[in-house]
N, C-alpha and C positions, 0 to 999 in steps of 0.2 A: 504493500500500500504506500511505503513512504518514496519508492522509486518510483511510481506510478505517478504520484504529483509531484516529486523532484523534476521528472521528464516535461508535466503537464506545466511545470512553474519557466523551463529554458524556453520550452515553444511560445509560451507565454510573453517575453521578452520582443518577439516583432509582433506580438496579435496585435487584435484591436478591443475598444470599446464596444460592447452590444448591447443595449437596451438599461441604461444605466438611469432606472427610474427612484427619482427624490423619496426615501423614506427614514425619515430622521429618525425614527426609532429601530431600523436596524443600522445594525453592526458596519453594514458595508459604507454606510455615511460616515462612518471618519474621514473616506476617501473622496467629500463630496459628492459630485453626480458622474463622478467616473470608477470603473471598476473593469477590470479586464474577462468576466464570465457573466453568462446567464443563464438562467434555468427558466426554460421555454413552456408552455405545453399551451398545445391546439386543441379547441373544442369544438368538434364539426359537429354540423344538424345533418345526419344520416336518414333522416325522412324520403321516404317515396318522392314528396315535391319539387327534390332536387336534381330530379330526374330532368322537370320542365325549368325550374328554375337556373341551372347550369349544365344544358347539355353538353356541351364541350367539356366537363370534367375540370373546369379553371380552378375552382377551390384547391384542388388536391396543387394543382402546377404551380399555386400562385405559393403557397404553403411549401413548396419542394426548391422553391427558388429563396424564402425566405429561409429556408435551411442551408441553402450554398449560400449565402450571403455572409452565412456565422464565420467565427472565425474560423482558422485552420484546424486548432485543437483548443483545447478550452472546455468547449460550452456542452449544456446538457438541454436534452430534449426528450421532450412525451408528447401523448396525444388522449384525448378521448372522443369517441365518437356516440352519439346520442340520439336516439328516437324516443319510442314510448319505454324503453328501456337500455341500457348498456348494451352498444352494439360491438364496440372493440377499445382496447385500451392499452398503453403503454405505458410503462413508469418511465421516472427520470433516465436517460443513461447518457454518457458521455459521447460528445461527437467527434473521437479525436481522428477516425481516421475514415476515408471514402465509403468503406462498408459499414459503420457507424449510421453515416448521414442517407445511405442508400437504405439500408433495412427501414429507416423512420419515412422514409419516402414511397418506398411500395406499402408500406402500411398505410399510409393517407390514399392512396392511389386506388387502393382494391378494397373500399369499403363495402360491406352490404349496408342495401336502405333497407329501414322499418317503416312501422307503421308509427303514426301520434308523434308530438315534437316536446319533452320533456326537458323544458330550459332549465330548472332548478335541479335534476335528475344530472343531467350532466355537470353542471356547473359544480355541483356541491361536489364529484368526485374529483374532478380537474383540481379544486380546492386542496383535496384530500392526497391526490399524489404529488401536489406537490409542495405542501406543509411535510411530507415525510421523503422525500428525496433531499430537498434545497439547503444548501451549501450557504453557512450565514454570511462570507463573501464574497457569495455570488447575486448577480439582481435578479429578480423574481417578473416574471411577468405572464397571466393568461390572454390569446387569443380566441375569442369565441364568435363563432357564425351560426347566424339564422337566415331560413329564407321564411320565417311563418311563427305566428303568435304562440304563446306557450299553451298545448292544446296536448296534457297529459292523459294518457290511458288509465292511469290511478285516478284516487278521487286530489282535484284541487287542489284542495285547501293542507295538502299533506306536499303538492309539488311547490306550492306557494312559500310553508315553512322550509322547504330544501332550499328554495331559492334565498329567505332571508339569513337564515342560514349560513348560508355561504357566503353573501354579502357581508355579513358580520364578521366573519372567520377571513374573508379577505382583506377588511380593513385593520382587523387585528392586528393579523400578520404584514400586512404592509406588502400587501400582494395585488398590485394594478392590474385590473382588466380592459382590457381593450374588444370594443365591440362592434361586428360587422352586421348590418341589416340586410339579406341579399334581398330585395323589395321587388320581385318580378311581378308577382298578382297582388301587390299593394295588401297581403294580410300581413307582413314585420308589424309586430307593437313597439314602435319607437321609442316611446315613451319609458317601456321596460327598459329597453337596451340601452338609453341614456340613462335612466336609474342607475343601473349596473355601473356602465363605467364612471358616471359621476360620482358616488360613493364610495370609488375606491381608487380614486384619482389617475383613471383612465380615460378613456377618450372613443369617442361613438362613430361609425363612419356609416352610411347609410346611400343602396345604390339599386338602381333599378335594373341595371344588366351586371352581368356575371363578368364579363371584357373587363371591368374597371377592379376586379379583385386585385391582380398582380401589382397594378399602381397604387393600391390600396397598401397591400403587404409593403410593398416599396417602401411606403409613407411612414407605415408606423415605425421599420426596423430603422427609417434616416432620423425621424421625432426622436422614440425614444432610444438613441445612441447618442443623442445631443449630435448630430450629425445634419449637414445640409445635403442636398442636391446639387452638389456644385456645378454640373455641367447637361443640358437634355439640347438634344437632337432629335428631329424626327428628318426622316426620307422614305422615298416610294421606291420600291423594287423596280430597278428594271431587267432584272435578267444577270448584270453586269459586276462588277465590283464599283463601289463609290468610296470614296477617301472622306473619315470622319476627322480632326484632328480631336487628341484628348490631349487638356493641358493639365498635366501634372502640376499643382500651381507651387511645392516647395518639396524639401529635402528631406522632410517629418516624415511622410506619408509612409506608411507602415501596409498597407493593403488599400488595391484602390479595385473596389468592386464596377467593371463596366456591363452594366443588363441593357437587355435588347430585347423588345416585346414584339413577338407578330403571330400573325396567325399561321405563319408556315417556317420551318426549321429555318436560318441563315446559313450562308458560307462564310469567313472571318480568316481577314488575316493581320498581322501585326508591324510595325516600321517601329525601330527603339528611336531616342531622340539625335542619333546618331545615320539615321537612317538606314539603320542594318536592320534585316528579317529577323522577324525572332520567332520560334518555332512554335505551333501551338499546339498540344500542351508542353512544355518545358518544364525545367527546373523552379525557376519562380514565376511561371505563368500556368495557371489552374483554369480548365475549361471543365462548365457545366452546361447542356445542354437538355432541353424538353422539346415538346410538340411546338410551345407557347413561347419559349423563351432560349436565350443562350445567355452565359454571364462568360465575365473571364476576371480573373482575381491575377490583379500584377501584386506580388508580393514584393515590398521594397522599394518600387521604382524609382527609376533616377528622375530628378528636377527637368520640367520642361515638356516639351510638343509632343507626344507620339502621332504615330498615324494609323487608321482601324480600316480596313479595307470590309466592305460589308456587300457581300452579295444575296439580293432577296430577290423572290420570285415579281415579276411585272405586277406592279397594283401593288404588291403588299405594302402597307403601312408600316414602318417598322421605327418605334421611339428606343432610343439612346439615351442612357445619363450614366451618371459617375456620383459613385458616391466615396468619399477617400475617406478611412481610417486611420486616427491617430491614437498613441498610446498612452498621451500627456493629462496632465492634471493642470487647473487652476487651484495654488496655494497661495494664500490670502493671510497676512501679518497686520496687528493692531501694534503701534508702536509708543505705547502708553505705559512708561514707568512707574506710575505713581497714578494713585486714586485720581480719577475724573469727576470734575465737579460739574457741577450746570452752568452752559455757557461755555465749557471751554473746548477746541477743538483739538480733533484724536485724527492725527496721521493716519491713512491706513496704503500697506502697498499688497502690489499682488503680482506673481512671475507664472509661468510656465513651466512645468517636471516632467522630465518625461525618466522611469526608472529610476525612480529617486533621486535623480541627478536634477538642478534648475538649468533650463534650457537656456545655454549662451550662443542666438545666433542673432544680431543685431538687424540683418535682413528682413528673417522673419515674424521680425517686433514689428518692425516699421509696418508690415499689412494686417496689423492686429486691432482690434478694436476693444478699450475694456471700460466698463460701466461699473459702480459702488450702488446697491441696491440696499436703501436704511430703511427699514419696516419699523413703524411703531407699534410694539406688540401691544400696547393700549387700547388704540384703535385702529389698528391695518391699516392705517394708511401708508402706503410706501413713497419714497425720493429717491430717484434717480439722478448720481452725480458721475459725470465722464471723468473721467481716468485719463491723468497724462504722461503718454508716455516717457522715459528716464532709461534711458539704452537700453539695456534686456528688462524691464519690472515697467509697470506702471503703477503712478500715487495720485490718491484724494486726500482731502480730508472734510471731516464731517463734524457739523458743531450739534453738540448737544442741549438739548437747549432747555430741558425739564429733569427730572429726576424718570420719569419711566425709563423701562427698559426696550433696545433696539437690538432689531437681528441685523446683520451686517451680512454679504454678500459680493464677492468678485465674479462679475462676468465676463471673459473674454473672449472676440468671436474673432473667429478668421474664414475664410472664403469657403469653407468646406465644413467647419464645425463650428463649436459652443460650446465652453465649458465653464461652470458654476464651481466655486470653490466651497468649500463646509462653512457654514453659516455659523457665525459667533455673533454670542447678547454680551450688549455691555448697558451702562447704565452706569448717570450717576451719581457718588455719594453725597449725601444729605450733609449740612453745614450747620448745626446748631449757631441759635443766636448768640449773643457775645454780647456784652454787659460795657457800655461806655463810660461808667464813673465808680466808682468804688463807693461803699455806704456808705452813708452821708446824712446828713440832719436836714430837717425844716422846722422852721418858728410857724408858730399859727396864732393867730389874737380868737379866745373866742368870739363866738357868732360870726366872721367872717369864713370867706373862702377863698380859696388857690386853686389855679387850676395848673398843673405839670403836663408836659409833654413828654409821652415817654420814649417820643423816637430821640432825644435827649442822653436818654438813659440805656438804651435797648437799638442792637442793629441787626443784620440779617446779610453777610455775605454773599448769599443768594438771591437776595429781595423779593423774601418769602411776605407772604402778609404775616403779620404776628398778632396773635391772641395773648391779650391779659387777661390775669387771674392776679386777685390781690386776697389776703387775709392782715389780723390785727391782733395783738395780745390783747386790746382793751377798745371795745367799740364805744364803753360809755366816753372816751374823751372827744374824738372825734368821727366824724359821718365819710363814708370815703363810697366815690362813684365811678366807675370808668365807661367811657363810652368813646369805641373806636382809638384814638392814642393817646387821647386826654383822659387824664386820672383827676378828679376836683375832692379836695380835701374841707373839710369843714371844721371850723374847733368845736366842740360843746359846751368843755369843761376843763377847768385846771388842770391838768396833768401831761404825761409824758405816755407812749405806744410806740409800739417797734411794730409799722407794716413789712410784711414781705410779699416783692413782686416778684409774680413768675411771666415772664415769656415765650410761649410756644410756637413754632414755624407750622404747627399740625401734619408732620410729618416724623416724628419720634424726637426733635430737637427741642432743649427748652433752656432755662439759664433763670437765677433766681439771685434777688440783689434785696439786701434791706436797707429799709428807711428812718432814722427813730425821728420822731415826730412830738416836738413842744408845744404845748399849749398856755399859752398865756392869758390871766386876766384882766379883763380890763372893761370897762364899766362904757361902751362903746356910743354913749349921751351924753357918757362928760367930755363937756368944748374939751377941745385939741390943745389949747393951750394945757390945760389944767394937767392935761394926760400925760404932754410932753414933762411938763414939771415933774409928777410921780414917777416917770420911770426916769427922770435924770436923777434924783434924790435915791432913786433905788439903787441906781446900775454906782452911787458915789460909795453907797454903803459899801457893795459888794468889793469894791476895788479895793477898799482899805483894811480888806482882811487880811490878814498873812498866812502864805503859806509856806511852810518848808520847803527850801532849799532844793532838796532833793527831789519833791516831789511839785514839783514846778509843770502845770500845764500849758500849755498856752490858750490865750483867751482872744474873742473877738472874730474878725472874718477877713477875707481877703477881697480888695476891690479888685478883677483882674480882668485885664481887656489886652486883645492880642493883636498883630499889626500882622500882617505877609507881606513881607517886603519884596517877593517876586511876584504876587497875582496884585497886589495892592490895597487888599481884601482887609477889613481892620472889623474885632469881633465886638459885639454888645457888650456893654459892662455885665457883668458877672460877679456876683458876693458869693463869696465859698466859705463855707464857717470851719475854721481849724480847732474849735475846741473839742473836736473828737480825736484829736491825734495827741498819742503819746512821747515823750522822749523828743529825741530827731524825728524830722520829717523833712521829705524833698520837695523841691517844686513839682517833682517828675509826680508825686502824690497828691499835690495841692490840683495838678489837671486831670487828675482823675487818672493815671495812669495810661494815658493815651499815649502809643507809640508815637506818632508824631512829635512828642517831644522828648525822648528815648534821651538828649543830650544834656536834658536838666537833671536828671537820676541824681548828678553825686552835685547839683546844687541843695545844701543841708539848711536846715532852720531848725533854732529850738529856743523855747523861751528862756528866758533871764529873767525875769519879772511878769508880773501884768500887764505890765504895759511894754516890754520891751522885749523885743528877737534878738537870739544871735544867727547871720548868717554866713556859712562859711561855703567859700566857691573851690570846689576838687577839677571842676570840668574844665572840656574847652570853650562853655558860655564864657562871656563879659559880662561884668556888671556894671549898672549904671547909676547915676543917683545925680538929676539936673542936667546930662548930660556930660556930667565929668565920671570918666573910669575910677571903678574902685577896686583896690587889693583885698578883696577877700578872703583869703586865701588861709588869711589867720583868726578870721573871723571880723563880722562888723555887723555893728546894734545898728538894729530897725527899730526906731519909736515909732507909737500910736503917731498916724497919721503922715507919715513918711512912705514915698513912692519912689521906690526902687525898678530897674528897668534891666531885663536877663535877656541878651540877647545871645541867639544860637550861632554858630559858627557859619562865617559869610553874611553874615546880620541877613539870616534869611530870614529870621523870625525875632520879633521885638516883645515881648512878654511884660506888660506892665502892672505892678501890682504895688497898691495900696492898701498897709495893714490900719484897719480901722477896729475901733473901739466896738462891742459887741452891743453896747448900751442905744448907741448912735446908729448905727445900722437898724438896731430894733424902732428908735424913732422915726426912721427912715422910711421903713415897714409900715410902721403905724399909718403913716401920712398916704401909703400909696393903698393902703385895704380900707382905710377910711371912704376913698375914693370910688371903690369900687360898688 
């Protein structure tokens, strides 16, 4: 057994591609839609009617040429033939040599007709031999022919379940039928037989004379081989020989099958591109001959012209085509290192293998044609992006522009074929949101309100929508509402509440930041005057408390307003209240930790006092103060009310900030929620 396919794997080497149909859940799709074997089997309608329906016996000829068509060795074939019962049948067997492909041809050849036309009866066995012969890499495909409705000798509704049945058992398996209508008395149910093959992603052909079978066969072995029709001729016999030319169109070509249909045997001879005779049959030329048809299989042929000398009898119509086999592969590369996010685009290339090897012939790039097919498995909808070519490969690229997932696809055609590379999903990852300022405080005066913006607070590298979600240790202090990105805060009562916000992309992304939240009293009828007096006498007391040394906070807020000295752009004032920070603290922490200004990190601050900073500058910022430079280096006090100026390196950014008194800013407050 293991010499048997050692021998079937070297011949294998110049075969070709046969009926290499798409079925992503077998085995053979690693190799995309090319695969070098297939496992065949015909379903003939053996019915009496086929008597009128094809007197000339084309079925069996047309069936006997799609057999010389296959490859040299390789492929496997059966048959079953059907009436109102099993009239003759054949399991899988190997077609590796002339007697192989002969025995499976006088078997179609010398059928008996029955009686009744038992579509589900036959179908469900074709099903059955060939789920237990077929080779998991090899492609699978049934042909089935009718000339008449399914009109079983059993009861119905028993050939009706045979038939679903089978339908069933062939989409399992991933086994495409392909189906012929032979519609001479107009009783074929069409309807069925495109059931059939639509179901199992075949293909229906439907035909009132029997003549059009062999073109029919033609059709499906060039379809499904991902294969074209490169070349058809037709001429009229005159008696004579006539000169066809066949152009060989490259140096791939692995088997270039030429058929010739008529209704009387031809005479044939051959000119190589050299114009030397070449002997028919030879060494690597293979003649098949019927009543209906001649072929001749150049195995190998050189690049270029030949010449077909064809002698038919006077009148005969005789059609000519070529269909060339190659043994190559489209392999299709995503050149994505790193996780893909939404929006960004993904390189893809794709080359040509023939034998494992990627095919280096610059020539035959250039007559290439390749297409990037992006399906969104979402909604099917597909995009077609052309492919440019890059000496032997061609590249796209494709931008992703959502988080679904896409199948990805290389098409490349050339003058005689088609081949599809294995489809990859890619899809990308989701970016949770990301928190713009570090906790932080708000002042609230009862019975007023605030309204926060929380795209402020909250971003979405994606530019996801974001849903908020807020909670509260203590609802009795204040009233909190959000609606779309405004969160409105209300005081109630005297006290203090830590909210915490969450942000969600509703995509599994979320980020949670807290808020603690002051609430002040304040009698909000008494004139302005009277209120500013109270909390200046209050904020006098609080100052002239002492505190240790050591345990030194810093008090008050910071006025901060920011300049771009290259866009020109200069930002709203800004109070940032620092009495939540302990110890040292940076500028880089005072902006809320925004990269953007990554260079103030080792500018430091720490109180001295109540009323006074110490700031020391490690960075490559400059500091300012009136516009004269200052040596910070060792440190330098910032008093209440002092405006200091940090300018980043290349004064691309101008940072200005004034330390103000926590009392004053609160009056400040007062004045603008009074207002509101």
């Amino acid at each position: 057994m293991i010499k048997k396919r050692s021998a079937i794997f070297v011949a294998l080497m110049f075969a070709i591609t046969l009926l290499p149909f798409i079925a992503s859940d077998n085995a053979a799709a690693e190799n995309g839609d090319y695969t070098s074997k297939v496992d065949v089997v015909f379903v003939v309608d053996s019915s009496k009617s086929m008597k009128t329906s094809d007197p000339q016996g084309l079925t069996a000829e047309a069936m006997k040429m799609f057999i010389d068509m296959c490859h040299i060795k390789g492929d496997k074939g059966g048959m079953v033939a059907y009436s109102g019962n099993i009239i003759n049948e054949s399991k899988l067997n190997y077609m590796n040599t002339e007697a192989d492909k002969a025995a499976l041809k006088n078997t179609l050849a010398s059928l008996e007709l029955g009686d009744w036309t038992d579509i589900g009866l036959g179908l469900n066995r074709a099903v059955s031999i060939l789920r237990a012969g077929h080779d998991s890499d090899h492609k699978p495909a049934i042909i089935l022919l009718s000339d008449g409705k399914n009109d079983p000798q059993r009861d119905k509704t028993a050939s009706q379940d045979d038939l679903a049945a089978a339908i069933n058992e062939a989409k399992a398996q991933s086994f495409p039928v392909y189906t012929i209508g032979l519609n001479a008395d107009g009783t074929v149910d069409e309807n069925q037989l495109k059931l059939i093959s639509s179901e199992t992603n075949g293909k229906n052909f439907i035909t009132n004379n029997a003549n059009d079978l062999p073109q029919i066969l033609r059709e499906i072995y060039a379809e499904n081989s991902r294969l074209k029709i490169s070349q058809q001729n037709t001429i009229t016999g005159n008696g004579l020989f006539q000169d066809v030319a066949i152009n060989i169109p490259d140096s791939n070509n692995v088997e270039a099958n030429i058929t010739l249909l008529s209704s009387n045997p031809v005479e044939l001879k051959l000119t190589d591109i050299n114009g030397n005779s070449v002997r028919i049959p030879s060494e690597n030329i293979i003649y098949s001959k019927s009543n209906s048809y001649s072929m001749l299989k150049l195995v190998s042929p050189a690049k270029g012209n030949w010449t077909l000398s064809v002698k038919g009898n006077s009148g005969d119509r005789i059609d000519i085509s070529l269909i060339s086999n190659y043994d190559f592969k489209t392999v299709m590369g995503i050149n994505q290192e790193t996780n893909i996010y939404k929006g960004d685009k993904v390189a893809v290339s794709a080359y040509m293998e023939s034998n494992g090897q990627k095919l280096e012939d610059d020539e035959f790039y250039s007559t290439l044609k390749a297409t990037l097919n992006v399906k969104n498995l979402e909604n099917g909808q597909i995009q077609e992006i052309e492919m440019t070519r890059n000496g032997n490969s061609f590249g796209a690229e494709v931008t992703i522009p959502d988080e679904n997932s896409y199948e990805l696809t290389s098409k490349i055609e050339g003058s005689g074929f088609t081949r599809d590379s294995t489809a990859k999903i890619i899809g990308a990852v989701n970016r949770a949101p990301v928190s713009l300022k570090k906790n932080g405080s708000i002042i609230l005066w009862t019975k007023n309100t605030k309204s926060i913006d929380l795209t402020k607070f909250f971003s979405d590298m994606d530019k996801d929508k974001l849903n908020y979600t807020v909670s509260s240790t203590s609802l009795d202090t204040i009233n909190i509402k959000i609606s779309e990105n405004i969160m409105q805060l209300q005081g109630r009562k005297w006290g203090a509440s830590t909210i915490t916000l969450t942000a969600d992309d509703g995509k599994g992304g979320s980020i949670t930041s807290q808020i603690k939240i002051r609430v002040w009293f304040l009698t909000y009828l008494l004139p302005a005057g009277l209120a500013a007096l109270f909390i200046l006498l209050a904020a006098g007391l609080l100052i002239k408390r002492k505190i240790a040394r050591d345990n030194i906070s810093p008090a008050g807020q910071m006025l901060v307003k920011i300049k771009n000295e290259e866009t020109g752009s200069t930002s709203s004032d800004e109070y940032i209240d620092i009495n939540d920070f302990k110890g040292a603290f940076s500028v880089f922490e005072i902006l809320g930790s925004n990269p953007a200004y990554e260079e103030t990190r080792k500018v430091m601050l720490k109180a001295k006092d109540e009323e006074t900073l110490i700031l020391t500058n490690n960075s490559q910022c400059t500091i300012e103060s009136g516009g004269t430079e200052l040596d910070a280096s060792k440190g330098h006090l910032v008093k209440l009310n002092d405006t200091i100026e940090v300018i980043t390196p290349g004064r691309k950014q101008i940072i200005s900030m004034k330390y103000c008194w926590r009392s004053l800013v609160m009056l400040d407050s007062l004045f603008k929620d009074g207002a509101e």
